[in-house]
C-alpha positions, 0 to 999 in steps of 0.5 A: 863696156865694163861693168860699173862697180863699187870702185868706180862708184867711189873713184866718180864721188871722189873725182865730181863729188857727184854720181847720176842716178844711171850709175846707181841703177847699173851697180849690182845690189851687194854694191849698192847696199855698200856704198850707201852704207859707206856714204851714211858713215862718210857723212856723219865721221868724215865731214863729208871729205871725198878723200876719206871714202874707203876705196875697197869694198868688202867683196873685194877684200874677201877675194885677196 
């Protein structure tokens, strides 16, 4: 079984519009924070469209 990650996080929320509590709890912190962070902007600049969700986190853009 892979490892749920901020990615799948954000690809889940753009797909339902949604994500289970089971999801949130398998994400590491560092995720975590991130996309709470990114779901507080998402809601206050973005109208609350799944499309404008940033689909790299931070980490990931550190490592390219």
């Amino acid at each position: 079984m892979s490892k749920f990650e901020y990615k799948d996080a954000v690809r889940k929320l753009q797909e339902k519009g949604h994500i289970a509590l089971d999801d949130f709890k398998s994400l590491s912190y560092e995720d975590l924070d991130e996309l709470l962070e990114e779901i507080k902007k998402w809601c206050i600049y973005a109208n609350g469209k799944p499309d404008k969700l940033k689909k790299e986190s931070k980490k990931d853009k550190k490592n390219k």
